[in-house]
N, C-alpha and C positions, 0 to 999 in steps of 0.2 A: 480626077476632078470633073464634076458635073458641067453641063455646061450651064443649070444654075450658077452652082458657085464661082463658077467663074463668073458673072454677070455682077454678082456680089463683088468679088475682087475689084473688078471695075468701077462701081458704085464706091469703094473704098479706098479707090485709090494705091492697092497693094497687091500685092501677088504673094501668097503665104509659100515657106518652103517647104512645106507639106499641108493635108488635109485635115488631118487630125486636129488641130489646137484649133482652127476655125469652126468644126465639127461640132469638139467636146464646146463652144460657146454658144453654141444654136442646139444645146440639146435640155430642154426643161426636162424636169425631174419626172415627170410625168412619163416620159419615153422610156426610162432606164428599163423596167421590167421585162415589158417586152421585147427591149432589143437585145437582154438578156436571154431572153427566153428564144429569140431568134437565134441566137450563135448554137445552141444546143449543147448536149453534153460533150460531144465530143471537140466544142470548141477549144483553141488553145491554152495554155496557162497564160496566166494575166488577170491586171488589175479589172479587165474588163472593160465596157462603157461609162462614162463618165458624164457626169449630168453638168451644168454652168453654175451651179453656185458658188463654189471658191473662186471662179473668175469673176463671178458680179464683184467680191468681197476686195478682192485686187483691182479690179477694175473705179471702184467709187473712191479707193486711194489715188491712182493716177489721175481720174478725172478732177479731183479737189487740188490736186497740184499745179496742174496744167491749167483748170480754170484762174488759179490765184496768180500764174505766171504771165497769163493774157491780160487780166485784166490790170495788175501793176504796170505793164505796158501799154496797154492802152490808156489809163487813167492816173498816172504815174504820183496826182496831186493828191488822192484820196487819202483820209484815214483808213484806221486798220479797221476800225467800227462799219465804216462804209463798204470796203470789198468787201468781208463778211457778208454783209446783208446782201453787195449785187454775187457772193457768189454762190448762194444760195438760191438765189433766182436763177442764175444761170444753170444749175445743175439740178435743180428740184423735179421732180419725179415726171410733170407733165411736158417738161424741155426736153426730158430725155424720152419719151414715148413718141415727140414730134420728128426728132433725130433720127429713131428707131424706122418711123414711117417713111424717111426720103430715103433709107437708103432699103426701105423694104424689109426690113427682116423678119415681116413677118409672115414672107412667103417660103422663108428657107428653115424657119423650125424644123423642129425633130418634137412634135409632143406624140403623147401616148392617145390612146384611143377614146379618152373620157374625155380628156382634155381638147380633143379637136373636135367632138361634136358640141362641145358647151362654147364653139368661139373663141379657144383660145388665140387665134393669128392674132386677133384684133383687139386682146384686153391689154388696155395700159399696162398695168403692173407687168402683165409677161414680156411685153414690150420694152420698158424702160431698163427689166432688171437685163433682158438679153444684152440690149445696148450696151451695158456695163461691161459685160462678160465679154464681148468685140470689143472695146477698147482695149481689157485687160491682155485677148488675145494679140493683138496688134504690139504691147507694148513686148509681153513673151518676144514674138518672132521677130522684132526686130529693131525694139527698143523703143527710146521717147521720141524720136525723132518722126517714126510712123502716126503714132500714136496721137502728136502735136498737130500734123498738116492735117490728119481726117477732121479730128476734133474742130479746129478753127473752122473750117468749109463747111461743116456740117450740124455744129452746133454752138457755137462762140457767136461769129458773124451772125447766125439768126438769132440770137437772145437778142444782142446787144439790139439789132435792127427791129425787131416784132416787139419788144418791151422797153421803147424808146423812151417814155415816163418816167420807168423805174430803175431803168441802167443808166441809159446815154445823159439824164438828168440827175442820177448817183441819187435818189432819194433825199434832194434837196432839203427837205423840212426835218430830215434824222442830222442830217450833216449840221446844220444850225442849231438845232436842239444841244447836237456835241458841243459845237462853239460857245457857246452862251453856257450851258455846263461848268466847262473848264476853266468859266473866267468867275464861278460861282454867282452868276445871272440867273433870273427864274427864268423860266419856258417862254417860247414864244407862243402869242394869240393870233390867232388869225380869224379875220370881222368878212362879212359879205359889207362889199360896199356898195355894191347895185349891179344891176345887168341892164343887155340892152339885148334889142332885137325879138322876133317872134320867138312862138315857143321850142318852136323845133330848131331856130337855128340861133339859141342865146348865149350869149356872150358873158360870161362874169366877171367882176372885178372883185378881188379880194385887197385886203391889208391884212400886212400881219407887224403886230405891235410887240415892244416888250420894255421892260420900266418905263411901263406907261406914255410913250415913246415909238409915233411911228416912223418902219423900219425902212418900209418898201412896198410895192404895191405889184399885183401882178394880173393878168387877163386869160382868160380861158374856156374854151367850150364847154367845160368841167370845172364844177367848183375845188374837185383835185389837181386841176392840170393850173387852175389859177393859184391854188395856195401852191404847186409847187414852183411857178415862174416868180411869186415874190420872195420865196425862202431863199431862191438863187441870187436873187438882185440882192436882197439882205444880207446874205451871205459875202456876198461878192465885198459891198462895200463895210461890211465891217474887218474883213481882212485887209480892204485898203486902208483903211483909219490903223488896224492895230499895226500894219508894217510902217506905217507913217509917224506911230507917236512913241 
């Protein structure tokens, strides 16, 4: 083992009990030829080198599991409508190239020779799908339990913290829309009711209505961060009234 990969292990928080299954996940497809072509003919029998795609493929099952397991704990009041949506955000393609980059991996590729003068260390896509392919390998050698503690530390805790609007607030104005749905209510509106302050640092106030009927009212540096602090306050107190009557 390199003393790369060992630096990796450490960034991962895991010590693998072999080379291999961390190897075959840090190896885009791009490498395979040559590193074919490296063992030569008189290389051994065998399946040969092994490129990460069936581990990305495994790897975006475990991740969809464990994201849906973190966030029913952490947010245990949600609907199904709502984790869906935060866990979508949690796992979508650019969470996973951010992940990819804290723990570096894209210094420990295995690409082929086209693919490393066109940049691949640094292109998302190779980045996110790797990411995949080390989860999957993590989960291989040593089950969900490894698999769990990286994931949280490395990428769970930063969604929820870096997209604090759209997780930590659950998408407040989807969540209402549900509510109001399910009691066969039309959509809620939401009105600018004024702002205050200069232009650079404004303030807004929204309302949001519905059977003609205001609901709740909310403030925000952002005309989104205000419609979503009143969908929450509306939200809030129409679950108090429906547990009340």
């Amino acid at each position: 083992m390199t003393k790369s990969v060992a630096r990796l292990e450490e960034r991962l928080g895991h010590k693998f009990r072999g080379p291999a299954l961390l190897e075959r996940a840090l190896t885009h497809s791009s490498a395979i030829p040559e590193l074919r072509a490296a063992r030569g003919e008189d290389a051994p029998a065998g399946p040969g080198p092994q490129d990460n795609e069936q581990l990305e493929f495994l790897g975006d099952a475990v991740l969809d599991m464990l994201a849906s397991e973190y966030l029913l704990e952490r947010f245990s009041d949600w609907s199904e409508g709502h984790l869906s949506k935060s866990r979508a955000r949690v796992v979508n393609a650019r969470a996973l190239e951010m992940a990819a980059r804290r723990l570096q991996l894209g210094q420990h590729l295995r690409l082929g020779r086209g693919e490393e003068k066109t940049g691949g260390r640094e292109k998302p896509a190779l980045l996110a799908d790797a990411f995949e392919a080390v989860v999957a390998a993590l989960y291989l050698d040593a089950g969900l339990p490894a698999a769990r503690q990286m994931l949280r530390r490395v990428l769970f805790e930063h969604a929820v913290e870096e997209r604090g609007e759209g997780i930590a607030e659950a998408d407040r104005k989807s969540a209402l829309q549900e509510f109001l749905q399910g009691r066969g209510q039309p959509p809620a509106e939401y009105r600018l009711s004024g702002h205050t302050g200069p232009d650079h640092r404004k303030i807004f106030q929204v309302e949001v209505w519905a059977n003609g009927m205001r609901l709740a009212s909310g403030e925000g540096s952002t005309k989104k961060e205000a419609e979503q602090k009143a969908a929450r306050i509306a939200l809030q107190r129409l679950e108090q009234t429906a547990a009340t009557s």
